[in-house]
N, C-alpha and C positions, 0 to 999 in steps of 0.2 A: 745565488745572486738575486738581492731584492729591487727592488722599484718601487718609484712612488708616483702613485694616480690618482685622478679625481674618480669621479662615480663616471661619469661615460666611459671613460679609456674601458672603465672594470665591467660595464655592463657590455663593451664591443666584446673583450674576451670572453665571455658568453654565450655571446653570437654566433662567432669564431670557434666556440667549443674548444675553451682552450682551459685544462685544470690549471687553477691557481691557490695559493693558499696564502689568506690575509694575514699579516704580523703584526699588524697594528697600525695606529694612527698619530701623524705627526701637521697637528695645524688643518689644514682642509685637504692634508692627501692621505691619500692608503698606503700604506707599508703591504707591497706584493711581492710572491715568491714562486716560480712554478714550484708544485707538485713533485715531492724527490719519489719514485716509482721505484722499482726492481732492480736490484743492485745486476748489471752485467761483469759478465767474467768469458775469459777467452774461451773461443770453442772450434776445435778443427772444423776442418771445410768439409766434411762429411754431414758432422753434425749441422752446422750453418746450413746446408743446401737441404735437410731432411726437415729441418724447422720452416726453412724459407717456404719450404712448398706444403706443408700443413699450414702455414697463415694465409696465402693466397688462396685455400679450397675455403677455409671458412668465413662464412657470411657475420657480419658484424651486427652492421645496423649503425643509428646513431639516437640524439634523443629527438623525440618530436617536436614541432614548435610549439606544442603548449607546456611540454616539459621546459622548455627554455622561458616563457611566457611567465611561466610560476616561479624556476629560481632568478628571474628578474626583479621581479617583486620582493619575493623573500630574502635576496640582496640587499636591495634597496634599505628595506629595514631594519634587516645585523647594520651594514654602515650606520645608518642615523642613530642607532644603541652603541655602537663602536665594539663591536663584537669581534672574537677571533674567531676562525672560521676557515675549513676547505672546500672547494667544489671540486667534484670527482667526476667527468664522463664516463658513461658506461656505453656498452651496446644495451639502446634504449634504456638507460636509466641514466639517472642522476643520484649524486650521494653530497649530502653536505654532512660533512663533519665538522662538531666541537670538539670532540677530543677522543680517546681511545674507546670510553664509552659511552657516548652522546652521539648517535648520527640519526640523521633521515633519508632514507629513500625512496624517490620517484621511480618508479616503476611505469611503463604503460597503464596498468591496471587502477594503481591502489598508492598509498603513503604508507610505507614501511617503518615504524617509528622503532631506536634500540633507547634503555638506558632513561629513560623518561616515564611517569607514572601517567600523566595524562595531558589533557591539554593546556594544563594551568598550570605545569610543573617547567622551572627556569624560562630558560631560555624559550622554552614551545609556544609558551601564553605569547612571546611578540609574535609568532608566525602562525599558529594555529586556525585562524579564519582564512586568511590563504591558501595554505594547503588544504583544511575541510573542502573549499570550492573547485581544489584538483577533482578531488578521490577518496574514498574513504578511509577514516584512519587506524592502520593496524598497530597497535604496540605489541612489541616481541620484548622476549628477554632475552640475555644477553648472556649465552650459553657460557 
């Protein structure tokens, strides 16, 4: 189910840490979609109660506000280009993806760049002085 928003509504879901994945643009709103995740499938109450209680031991995390601060920003700018685009929360990271081999991730540490040669290559030259002032930027290949 999509939705269509301006830039505030899409920078609250940010806030909110809330994954979204932009479709496009129609006039001055966002074409939004949450994030389709892990397909579920039925599971006896055995299994259910043995999962339930391995998720409640483990500690998550969430991202920090300057993680949120940077893909505010880098937001901001895929919109004004009219870019497709997902944000992805992590325990402490963030992930924007363009496509299956195009993404970036915030880390606490560092920028995790996949699929991209450097910082002047597509899509990265509109965002790359933003993320440089996160963290350092690591380009990885894309096993």
């Amino acid at each position: 189910m999509s939705e269509r928003l301006n830039l505030e509504n899409l920078l609250e879901k940010i806030r909110k840490i809330e994954n979204f994945e932009v479709l496009g643009y129609e006039g001055n709103d966002i074409v939004v979609s949450g994030v389709k995740g892990i397909v579920r499938m039925s599971l006896d109450d055995e299994v259910k109660k043995t999962l339930g209680e391995l998720k409640r031991r483990r500690p998550r995390g969430k991202p920090t506000d300057r993680q949120l601060r940077t893909i505010e920003e880098v937001v901001k700018i895929l919109i004004n280009n009219k870019i497709k685009f997902k944000i992805i929360f992590g325990p402490k990271e963030v992930i924007t993806r363009f496509d299956l081999d195009h993404y970036i991730r915030l880390t606490d540490k560092d920028v995790r760049i996949v699929g991209f040669k450097d910082e002047n290559d597509g899509i990265l030259r509109l965002i790359s002085s933003v993320l440089s002032r996160y963290g350092p930027l690591i380009f990885l290949k894309r096993l």
